[in-house]
Structures are given as C-alpha cells and as structure tokens.
MOPAC internal coordinates of N, CA, C and O (Angstrom, degrees):
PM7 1SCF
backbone

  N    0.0000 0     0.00 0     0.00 0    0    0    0
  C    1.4435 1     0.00 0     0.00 0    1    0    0
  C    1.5164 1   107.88 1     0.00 0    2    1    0
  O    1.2310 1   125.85 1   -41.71 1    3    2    1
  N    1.3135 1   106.37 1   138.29 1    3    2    1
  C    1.5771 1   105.59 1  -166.78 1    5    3    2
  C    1.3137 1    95.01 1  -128.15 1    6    5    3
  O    1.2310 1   100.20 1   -28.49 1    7    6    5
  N    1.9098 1   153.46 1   151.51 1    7    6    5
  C    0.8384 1   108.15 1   119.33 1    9    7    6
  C    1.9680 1    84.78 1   143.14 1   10    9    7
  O    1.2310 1   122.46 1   -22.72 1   11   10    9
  N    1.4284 1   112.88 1   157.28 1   11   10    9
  C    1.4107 1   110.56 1   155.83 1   13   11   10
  C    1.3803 1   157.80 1   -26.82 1   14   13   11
  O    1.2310 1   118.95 1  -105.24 1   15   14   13
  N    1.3022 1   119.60 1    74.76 1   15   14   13
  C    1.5324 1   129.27 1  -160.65 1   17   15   14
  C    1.3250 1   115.26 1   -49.19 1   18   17   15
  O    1.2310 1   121.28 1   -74.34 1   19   18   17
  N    1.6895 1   115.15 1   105.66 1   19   18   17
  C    1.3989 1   115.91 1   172.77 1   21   19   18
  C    1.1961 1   127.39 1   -51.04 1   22   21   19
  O    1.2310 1   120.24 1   -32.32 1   23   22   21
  N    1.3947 1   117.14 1   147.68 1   23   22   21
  C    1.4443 1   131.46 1  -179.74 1   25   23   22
  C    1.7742 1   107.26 1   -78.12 1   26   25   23
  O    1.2310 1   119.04 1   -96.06 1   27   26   25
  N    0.9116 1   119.43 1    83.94 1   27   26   25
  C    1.8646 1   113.66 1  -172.93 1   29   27   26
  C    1.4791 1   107.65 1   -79.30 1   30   29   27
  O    1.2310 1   119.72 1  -173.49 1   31   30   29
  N    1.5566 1   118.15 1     6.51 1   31   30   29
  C    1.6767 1   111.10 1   161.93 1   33   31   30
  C    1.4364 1   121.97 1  -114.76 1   34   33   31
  O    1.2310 1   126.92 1  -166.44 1   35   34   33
  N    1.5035 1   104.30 1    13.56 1   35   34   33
  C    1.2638 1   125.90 1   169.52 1   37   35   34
  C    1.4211 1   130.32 1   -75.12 1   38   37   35
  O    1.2310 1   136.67 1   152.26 1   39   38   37
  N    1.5327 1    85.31 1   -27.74 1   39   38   37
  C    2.0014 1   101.99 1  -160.11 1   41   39   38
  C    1.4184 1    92.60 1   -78.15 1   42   41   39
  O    1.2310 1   122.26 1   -43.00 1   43   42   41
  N    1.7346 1   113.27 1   137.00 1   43   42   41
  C    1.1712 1   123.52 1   147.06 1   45   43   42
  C    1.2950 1   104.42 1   -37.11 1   46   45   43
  O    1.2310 1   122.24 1   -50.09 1   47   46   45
  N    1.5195 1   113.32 1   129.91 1   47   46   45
  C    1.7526 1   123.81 1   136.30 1   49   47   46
  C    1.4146 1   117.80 1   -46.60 1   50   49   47
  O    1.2310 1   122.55 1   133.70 1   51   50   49
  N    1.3850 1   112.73 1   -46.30 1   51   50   49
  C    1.5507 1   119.80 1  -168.71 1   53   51   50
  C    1.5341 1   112.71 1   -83.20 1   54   53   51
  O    1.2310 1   128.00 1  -176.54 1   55   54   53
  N    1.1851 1   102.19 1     3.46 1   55   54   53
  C    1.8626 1   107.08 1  -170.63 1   57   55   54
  C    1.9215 1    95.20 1  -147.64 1   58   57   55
  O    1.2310 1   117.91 1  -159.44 1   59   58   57
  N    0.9402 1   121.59 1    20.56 1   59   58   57
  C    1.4821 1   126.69 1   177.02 1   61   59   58
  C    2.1453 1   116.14 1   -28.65 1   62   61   59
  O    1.2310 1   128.60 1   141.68 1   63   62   61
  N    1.4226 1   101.04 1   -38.32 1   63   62   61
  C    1.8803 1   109.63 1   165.40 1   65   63   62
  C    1.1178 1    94.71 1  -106.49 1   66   65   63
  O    1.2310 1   132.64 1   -46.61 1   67   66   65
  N    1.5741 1    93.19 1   133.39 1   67   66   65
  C    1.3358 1   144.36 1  -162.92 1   69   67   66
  C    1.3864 1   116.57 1  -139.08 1   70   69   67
  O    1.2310 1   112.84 1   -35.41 1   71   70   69
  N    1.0638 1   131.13 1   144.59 1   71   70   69
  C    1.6724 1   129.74 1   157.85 1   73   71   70
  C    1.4824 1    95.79 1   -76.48 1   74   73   71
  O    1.2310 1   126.57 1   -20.91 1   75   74   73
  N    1.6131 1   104.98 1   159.09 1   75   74   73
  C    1.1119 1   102.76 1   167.83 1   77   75   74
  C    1.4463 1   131.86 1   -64.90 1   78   77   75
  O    1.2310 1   125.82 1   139.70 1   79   78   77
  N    1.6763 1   106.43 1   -40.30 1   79   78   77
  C    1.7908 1   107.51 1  -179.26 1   81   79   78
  C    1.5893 1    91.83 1   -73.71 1   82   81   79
  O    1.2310 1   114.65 1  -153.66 1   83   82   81
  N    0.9582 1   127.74 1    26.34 1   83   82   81
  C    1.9007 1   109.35 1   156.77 1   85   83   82
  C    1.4858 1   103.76 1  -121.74 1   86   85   83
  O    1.2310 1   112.13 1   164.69 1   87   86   85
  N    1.2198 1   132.46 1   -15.31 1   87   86   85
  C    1.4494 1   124.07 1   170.09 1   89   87   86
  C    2.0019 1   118.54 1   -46.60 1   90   89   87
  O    1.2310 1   129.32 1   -48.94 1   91   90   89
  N    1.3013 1    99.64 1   131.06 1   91   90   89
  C    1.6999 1   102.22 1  -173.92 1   93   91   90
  C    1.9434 1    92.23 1   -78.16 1   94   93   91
  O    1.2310 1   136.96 1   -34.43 1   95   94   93
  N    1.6140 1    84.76 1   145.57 1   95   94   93
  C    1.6706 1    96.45 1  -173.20 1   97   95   94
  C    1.4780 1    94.15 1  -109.88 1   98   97   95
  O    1.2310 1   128.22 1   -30.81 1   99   98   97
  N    1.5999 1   101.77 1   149.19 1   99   98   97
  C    1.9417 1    90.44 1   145.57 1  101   99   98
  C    1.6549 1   121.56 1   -72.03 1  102  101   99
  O    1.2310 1   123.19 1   -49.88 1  103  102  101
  N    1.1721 1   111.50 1   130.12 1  103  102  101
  C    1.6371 1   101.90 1   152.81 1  105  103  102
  C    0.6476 1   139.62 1   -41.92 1  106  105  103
  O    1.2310 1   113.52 1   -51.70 1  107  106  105
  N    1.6913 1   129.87 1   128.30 1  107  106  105
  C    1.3926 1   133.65 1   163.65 1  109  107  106
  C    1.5662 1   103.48 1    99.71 1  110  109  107
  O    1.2310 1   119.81 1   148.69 1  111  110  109
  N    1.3019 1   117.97 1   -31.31 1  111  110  109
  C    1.7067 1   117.41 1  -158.03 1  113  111  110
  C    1.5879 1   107.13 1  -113.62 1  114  113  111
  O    1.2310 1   122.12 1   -85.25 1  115  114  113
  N    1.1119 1   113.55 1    94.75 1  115  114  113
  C    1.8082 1   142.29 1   136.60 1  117  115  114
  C    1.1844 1   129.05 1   -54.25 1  118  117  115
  O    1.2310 1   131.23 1   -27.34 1  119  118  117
  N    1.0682 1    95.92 1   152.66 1  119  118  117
  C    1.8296 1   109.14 1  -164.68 1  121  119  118
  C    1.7996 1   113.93 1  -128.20 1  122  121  119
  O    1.2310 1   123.35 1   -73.65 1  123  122  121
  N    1.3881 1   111.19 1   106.35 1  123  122  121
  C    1.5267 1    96.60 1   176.18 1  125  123  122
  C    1.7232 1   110.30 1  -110.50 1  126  125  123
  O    1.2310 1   111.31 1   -77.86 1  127  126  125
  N    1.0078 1   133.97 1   102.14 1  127  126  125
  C    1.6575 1   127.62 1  -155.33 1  129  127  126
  C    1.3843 1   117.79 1  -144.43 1  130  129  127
  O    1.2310 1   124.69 1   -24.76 1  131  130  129
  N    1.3075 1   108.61 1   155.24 1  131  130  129
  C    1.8060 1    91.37 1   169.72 1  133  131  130
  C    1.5231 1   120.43 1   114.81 1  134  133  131
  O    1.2310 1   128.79 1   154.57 1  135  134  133
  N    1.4915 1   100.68 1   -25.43 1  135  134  133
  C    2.0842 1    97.38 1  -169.66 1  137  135  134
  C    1.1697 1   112.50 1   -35.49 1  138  137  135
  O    1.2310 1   120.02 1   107.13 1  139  138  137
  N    1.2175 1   117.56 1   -72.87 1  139  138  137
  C    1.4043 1   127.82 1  -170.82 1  141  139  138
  C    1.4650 1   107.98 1    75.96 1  142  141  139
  O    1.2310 1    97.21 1    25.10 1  143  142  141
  N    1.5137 1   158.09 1  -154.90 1  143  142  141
  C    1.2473 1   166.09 1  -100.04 1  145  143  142
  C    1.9367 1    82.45 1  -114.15 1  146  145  143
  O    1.2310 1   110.88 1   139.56 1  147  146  145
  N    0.7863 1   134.76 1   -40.44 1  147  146  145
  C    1.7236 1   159.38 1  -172.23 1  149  147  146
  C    1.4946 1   117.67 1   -62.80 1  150  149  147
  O    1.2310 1   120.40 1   160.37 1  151  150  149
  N    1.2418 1   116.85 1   -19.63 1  151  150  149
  C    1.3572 1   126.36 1  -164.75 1  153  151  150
  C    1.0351 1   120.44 1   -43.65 1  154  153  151
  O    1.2310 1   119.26 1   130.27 1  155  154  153
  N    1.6139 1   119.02 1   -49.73 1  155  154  153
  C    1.1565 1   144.79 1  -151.71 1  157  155  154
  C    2.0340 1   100.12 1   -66.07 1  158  157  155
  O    1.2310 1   139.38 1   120.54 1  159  158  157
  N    1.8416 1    80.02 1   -59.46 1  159  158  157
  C    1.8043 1    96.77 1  -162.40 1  161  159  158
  C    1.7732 1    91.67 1   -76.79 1  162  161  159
  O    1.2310 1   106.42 1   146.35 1  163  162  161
  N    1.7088 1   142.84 1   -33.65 1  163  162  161
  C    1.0924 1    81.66 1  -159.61 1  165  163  162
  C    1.8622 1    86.49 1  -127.74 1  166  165  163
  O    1.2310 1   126.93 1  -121.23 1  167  166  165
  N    1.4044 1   104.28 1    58.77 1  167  166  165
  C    1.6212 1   118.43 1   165.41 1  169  167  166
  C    1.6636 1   113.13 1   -69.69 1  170  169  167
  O    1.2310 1   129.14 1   122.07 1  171  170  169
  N    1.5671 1   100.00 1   -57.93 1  171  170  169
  C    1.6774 1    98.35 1   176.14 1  173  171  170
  C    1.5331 1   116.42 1   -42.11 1  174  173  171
  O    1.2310 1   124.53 1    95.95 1  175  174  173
  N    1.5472 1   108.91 1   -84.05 1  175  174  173
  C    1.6104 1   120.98 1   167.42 1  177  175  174
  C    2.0169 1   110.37 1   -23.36 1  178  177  175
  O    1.2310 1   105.02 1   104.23 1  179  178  177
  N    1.5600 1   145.32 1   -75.77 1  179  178  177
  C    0.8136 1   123.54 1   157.07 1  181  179  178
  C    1.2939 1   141.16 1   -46.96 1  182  181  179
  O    1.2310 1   118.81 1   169.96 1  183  182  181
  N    1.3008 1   119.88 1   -10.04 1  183  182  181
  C    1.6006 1   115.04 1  -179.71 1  185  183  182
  C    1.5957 1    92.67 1   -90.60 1  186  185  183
  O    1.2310 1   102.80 1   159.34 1  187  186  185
  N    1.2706 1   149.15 1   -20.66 1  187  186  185
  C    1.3794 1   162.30 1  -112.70 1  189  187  186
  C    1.7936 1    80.78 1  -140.09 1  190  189  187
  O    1.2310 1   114.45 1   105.51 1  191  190  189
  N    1.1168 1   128.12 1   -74.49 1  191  190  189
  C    1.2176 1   139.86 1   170.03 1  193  191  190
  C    1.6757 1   113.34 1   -37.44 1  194  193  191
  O    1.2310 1   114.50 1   119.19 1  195  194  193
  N    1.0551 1   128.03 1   -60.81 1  195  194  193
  C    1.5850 1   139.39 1   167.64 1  197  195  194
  C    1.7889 1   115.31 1   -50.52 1  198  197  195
  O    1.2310 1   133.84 1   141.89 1  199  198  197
  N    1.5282 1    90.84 1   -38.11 1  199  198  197
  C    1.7809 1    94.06 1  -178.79 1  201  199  198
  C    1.3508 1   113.80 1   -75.48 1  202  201  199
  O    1.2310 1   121.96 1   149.10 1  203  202  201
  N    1.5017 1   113.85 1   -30.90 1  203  202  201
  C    1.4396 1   130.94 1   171.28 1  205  203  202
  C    1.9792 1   106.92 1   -60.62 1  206  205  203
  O    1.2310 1   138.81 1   102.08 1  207  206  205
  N    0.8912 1    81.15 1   -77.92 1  207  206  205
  C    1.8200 1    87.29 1   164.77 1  209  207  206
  C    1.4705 1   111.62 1    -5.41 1  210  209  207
  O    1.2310 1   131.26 1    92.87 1  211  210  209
  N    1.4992 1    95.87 1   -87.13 1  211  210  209
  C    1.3619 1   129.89 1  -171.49 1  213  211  210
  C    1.4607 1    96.59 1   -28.06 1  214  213  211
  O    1.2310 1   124.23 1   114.08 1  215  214  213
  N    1.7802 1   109.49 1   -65.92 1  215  214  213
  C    1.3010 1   101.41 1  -141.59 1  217  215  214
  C    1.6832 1   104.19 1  -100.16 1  218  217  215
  O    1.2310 1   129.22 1   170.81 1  219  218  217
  N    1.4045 1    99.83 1    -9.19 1  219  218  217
  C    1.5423 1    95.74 1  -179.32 1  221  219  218
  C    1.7069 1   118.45 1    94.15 1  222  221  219
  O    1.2310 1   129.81 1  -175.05 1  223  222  221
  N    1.6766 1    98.70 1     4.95 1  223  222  221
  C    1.7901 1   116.35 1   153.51 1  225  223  222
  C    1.5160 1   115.45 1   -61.32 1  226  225  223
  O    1.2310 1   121.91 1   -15.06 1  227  226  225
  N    1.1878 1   113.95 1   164.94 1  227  226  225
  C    1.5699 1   131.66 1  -179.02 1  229  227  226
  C    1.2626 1    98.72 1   -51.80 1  230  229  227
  O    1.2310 1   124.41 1   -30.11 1  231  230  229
  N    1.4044 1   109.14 1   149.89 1  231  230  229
  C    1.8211 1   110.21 1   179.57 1  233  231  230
  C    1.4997 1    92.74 1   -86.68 1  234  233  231
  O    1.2310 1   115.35 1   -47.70 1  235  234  233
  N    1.1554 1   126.42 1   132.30 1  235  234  233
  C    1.4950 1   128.35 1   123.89 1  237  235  234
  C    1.9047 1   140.33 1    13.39 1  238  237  235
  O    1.2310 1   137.98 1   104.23 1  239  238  237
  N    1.3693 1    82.76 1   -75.77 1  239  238  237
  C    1.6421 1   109.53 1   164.83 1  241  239  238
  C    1.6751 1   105.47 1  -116.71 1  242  241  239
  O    1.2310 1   129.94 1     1.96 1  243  242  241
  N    1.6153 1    98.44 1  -178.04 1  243  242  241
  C    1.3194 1   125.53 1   175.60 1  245  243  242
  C    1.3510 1   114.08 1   -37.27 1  246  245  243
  O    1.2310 1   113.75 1   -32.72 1  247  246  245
  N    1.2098 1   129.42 1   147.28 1  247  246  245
  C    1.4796 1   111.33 1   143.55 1  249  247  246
  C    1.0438 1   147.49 1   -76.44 1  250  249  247
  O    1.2310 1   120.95 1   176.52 1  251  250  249
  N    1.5843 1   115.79 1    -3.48 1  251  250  249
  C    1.7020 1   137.70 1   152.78 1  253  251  250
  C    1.8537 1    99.60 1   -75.27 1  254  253  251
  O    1.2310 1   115.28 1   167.43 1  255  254  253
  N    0.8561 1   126.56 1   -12.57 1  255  254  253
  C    1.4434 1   127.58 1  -153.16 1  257  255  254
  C    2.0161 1    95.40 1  -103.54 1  258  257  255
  O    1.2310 1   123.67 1   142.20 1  259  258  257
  N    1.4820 1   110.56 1   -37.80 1  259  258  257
  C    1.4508 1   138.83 1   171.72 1  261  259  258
  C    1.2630 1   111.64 1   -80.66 1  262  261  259
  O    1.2310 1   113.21 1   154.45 1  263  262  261
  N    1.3708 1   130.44 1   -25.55 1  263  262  261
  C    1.5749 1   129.44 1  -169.41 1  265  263  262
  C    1.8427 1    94.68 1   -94.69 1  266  265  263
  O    1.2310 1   121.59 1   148.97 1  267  266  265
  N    1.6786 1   114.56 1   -31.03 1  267  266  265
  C    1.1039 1    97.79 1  -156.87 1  269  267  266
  C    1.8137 1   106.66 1   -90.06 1  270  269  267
  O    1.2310 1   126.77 1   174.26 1  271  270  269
  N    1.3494 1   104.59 1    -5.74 1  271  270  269
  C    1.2911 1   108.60 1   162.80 1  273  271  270
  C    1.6427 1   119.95 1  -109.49 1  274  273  271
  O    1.2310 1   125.02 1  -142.74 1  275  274  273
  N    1.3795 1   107.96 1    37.26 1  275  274  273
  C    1.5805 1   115.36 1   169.69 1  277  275  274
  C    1.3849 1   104.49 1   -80.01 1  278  277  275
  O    1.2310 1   113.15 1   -33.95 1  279  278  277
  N    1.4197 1   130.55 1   146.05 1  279  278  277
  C    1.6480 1   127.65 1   152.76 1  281  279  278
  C    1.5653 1   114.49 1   -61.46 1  282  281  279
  O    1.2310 1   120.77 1   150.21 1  283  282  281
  N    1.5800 1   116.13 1   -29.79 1  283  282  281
  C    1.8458 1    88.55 1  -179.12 1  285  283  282
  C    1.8134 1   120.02 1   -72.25 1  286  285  283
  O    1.2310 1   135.66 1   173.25 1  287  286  285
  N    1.2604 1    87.30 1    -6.75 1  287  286  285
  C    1.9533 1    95.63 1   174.68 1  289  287  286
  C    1.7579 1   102.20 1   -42.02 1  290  289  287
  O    1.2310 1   118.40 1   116.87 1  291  290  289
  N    1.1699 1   120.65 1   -63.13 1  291  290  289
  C    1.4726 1   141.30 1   179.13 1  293  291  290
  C    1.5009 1   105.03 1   -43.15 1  294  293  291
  O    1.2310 1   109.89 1   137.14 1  295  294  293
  N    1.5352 1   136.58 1   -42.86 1  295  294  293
  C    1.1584 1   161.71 1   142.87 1  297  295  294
  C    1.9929 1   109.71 1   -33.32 1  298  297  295
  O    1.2310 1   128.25 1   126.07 1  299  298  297
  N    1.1092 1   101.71 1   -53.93 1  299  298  297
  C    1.6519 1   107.93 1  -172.23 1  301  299  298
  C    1.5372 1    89.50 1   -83.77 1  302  301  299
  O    1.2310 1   109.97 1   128.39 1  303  302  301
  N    1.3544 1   136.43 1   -51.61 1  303  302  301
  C    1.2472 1   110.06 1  -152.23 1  305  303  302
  C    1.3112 1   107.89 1   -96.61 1  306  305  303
  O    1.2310 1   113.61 1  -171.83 1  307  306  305
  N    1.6804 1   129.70 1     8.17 1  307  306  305
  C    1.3496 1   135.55 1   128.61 1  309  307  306
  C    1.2290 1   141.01 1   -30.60 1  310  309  307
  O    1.2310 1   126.31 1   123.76 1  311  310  309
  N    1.1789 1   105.48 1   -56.24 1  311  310  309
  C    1.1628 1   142.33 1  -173.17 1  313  311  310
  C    1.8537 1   108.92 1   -79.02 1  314  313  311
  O    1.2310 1   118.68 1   129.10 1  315  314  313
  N    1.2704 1   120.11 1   -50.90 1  315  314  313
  C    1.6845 1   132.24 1   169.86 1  317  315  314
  C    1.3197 1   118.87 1   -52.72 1  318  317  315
  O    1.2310 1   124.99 1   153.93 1  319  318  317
  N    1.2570 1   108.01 1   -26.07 1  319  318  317
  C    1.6433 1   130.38 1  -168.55 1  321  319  318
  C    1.5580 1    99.33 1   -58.39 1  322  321  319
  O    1.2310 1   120.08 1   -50.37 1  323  322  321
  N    1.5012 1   117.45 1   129.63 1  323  322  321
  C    1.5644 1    97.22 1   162.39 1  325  323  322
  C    1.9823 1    98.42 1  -111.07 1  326  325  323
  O    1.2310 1   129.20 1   -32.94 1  327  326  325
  N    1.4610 1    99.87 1   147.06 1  327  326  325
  C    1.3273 1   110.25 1  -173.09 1  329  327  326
  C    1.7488 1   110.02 1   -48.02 1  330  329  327
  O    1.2310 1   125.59 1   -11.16 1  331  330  329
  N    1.1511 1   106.87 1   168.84 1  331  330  329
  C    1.4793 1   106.29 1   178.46 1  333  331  330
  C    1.3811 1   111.22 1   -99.78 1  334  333  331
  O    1.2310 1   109.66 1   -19.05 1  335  334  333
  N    1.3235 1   137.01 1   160.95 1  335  334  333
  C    1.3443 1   127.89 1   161.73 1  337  335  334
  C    1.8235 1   108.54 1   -94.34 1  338  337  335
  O    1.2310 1   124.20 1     7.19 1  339  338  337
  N    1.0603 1   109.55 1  -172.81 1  339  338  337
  C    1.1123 1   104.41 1  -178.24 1  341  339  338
  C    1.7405 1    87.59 1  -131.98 1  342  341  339
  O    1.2310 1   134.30 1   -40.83 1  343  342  341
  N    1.2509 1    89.96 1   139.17 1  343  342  341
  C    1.1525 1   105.49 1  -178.29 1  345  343  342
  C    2.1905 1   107.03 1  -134.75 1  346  345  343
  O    1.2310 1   125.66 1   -46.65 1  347  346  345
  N    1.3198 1   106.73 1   133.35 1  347  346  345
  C    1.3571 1   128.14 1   178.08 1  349  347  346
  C    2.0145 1   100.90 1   -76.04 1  350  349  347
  O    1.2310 1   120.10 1   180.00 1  351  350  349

C-alpha cells in the first residue's frame, strides 16, 4: 500500500462508489506498507512513488499501476460489497 490514507467518515452514504482520485483523504497522512519477502527490490520504486504523491511530481508508474497500490482501494471494495443474506 502506497499512498494517501482515506478519510472513511468523509464518504457520502448516498454516493458510497467513488473513483479513487475523488475519494476524500486525511491530510498530511500517507501510507508506505506491505513489502513483505520484496522489500529490498521494490523499496526504491515505492519510496520514489510516495515522494511523487506527496508532492504532486510525475508518477513513476502508470496511473492504473498507482491506483492499484493506493490504500483507499481496500475502502472501495468494502464499501461495493453488498451484504449477504443468510440463507438456511
């Protein structure tokens, strides 16, 4: 997870899907997380990615390539879910 920590008491109820560049963020608070076994190889590229973020420089990668390692993704596909019933 790379990237601007969504605001999840921000989101309209009545508008709950969202694109990601319209999701409300908190200020100031970024997220760099996740390497796992990987750290090593892809620390440069995300820290490079996060600084871009930050400052509002050219991304690095794609912007499908940047959305799919955003944290509010986790947020949208929460949110898309329709509850289950329970069924006997």
């Amino acid at each position: 997870m790379i990237g601007a920590v969504a605001d999840a008491a921000a989101i309209d109820p009545a508008r709950p899907s969202r694109p990601l560049a319209e999701m409300p963020r908190l200020p100031g608070l970024y997220l760099i997380n996740g390497f796992g076994a990987r750290g090593i190889v892809w620390s440069a590229l995300a820290g490079e990615l996060l600084a871009c973020l930050i400052t509002g420089a050219p991304l690095p990668v794609a912007a499908d390539l940047a959305g799919a390692v955003d944290p509010g993704r986790f947020l949208l596909r929460g949110r898309n879910r329709q509850p289950r019933s329970d069924r006997d």
